[in-house]
Structure formats: structure tokens, C-alpha cells
C-alpha positions in Angstrom: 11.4 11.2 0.4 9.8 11.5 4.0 9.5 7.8 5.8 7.6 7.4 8.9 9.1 3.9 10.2 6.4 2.1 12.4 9.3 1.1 15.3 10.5 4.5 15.2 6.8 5.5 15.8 6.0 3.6 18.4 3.4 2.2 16.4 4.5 -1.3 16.1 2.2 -3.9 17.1 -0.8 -1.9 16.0 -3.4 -3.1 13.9 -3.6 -3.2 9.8 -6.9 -0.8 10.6 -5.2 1.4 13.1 -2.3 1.9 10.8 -4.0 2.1 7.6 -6.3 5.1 9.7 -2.9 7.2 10.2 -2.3 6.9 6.7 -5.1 8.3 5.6 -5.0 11.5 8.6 -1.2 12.3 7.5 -2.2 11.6 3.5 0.7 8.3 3.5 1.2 5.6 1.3 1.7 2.4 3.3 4.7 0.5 2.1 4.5 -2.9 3.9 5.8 -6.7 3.0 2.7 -7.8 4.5 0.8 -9.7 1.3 -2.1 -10.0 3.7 -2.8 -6.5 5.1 -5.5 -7.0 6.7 -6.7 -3.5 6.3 -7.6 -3.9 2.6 -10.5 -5.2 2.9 -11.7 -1.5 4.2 -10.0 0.0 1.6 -13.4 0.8 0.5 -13.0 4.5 1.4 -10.6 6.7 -0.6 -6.7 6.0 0.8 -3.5 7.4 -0.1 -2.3 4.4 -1.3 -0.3 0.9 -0.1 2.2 -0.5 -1.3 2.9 -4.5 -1.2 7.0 -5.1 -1.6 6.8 -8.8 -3.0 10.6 -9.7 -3.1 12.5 -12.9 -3.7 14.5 -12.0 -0.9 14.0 -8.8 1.0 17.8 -7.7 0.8 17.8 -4.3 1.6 20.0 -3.4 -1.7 16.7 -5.3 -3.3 14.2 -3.9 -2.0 15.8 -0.2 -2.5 17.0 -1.0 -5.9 12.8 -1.8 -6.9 11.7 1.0 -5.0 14.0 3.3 -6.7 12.8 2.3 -10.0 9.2 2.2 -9.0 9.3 5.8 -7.9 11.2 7.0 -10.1 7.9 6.6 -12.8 5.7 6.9 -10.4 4.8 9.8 -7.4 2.5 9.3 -4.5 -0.4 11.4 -5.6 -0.4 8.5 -8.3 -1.0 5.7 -6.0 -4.2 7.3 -4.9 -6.3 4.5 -4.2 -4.8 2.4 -5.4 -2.7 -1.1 -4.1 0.8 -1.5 -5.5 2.4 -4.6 -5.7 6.1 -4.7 -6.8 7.7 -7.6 -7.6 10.7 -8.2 -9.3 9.6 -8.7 -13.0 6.6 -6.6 -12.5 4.8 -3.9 -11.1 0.4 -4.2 -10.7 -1.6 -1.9 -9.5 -5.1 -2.4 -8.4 -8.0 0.0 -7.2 -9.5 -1.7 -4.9 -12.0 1.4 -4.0 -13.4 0.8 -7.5 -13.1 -2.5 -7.6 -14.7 -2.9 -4.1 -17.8 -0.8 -5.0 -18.5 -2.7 -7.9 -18.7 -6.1 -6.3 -21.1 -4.2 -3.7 -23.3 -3.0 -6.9 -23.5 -6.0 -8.2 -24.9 -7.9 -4.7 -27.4 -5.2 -4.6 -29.1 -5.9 -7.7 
């Protein structure tokens, strides 16, 4: 698997927007603990995906251990658009593109 680590980067203190924008140029999912990234309420474009790690407690051994079983039934090109929230009884997915344009159709009319 190919990480990009924000520290490592030199990205870390940039925005939800400025990080979700590099995600989309390199085509990367967003893996974050952040339950309020900011950056999905622009989510309204297309994305490569983000990921929300919702843990008990964010062990490392944890947090591998439910990543490991997430991707093992499920490859990036899946998460398309989608937001990911893995938890440790449960995995939910939401597109939040469709979802998003939706709520904008119905305002319109």
C-alpha cells in the first residue's frame, strides 16, 4: 500500500480543503480520525474517497487490525466518492456526491 503521511509531507497544519484538493490531483483516499472534516461539505465534486477511522481507542494494533480487514474486501477504486466510516462493529459508506446533489435538486424545485 502507498501512504502519504501529512507530517512527513510537510503538509500538516493545512486546511481540510487544501488537503482534500491534493487528494483529488494525486487520485488519494483520505484516511483521517477527524469525524468533522471539514472538507466534506465540498465533497460535491467527484473525490477519490475519505476515509473516517472511528475507534474506541486509536491503538495502533486497532486501528491496523480494522484497516486490514477493511481493505482486504475493499480496493480504493471502490471508495470512489464515497465517505467511509469504520468503526469497530461496522463499516458505512456514504456518497455524499449523490447525496449532496440531491438535496441541491430538491431546493431548486
Amino acid at each position: 500500500m502507498d501512504v502519504l503521511d501529512v507530517k512527513e509531507r510537510g503538509w500538516f497544519g493545512s486546511t481540510d480543503a487544501e488537503l482534500l484538493t491534493r487528494a483529488r490531483q494525486s487520485d488519494r483516499v483520505i484516511l483521517t480520525y477527524d469525524a468533522d472534516f471539514g472538507a466534506l461539505l465540498r465533497l460535491r465534486r467527484r473525490h477519490p474517497g475519505v476515509v473516517i477511522v472511528r475507534l474506541r481507542h486509536l491503538q495502533a494494533q486497532r486501528v491496523i487490525a480494522a484497516l486490514d480487514h477493511f481493505l482486504k474486501k475493499h480496493a480504493a477504486k471502490d471508495l470512489r466518492n464515497l465517505v467511509v466510516v469504520v468503526e469497530e462493529s461496522r463499516i458505512r459508506f456514504r456518497n455524499i456526491v449523490k447525496t449532496m446533489r440531491a438535496k441541491d435538486r430538491n431546493e431548486v424545485t
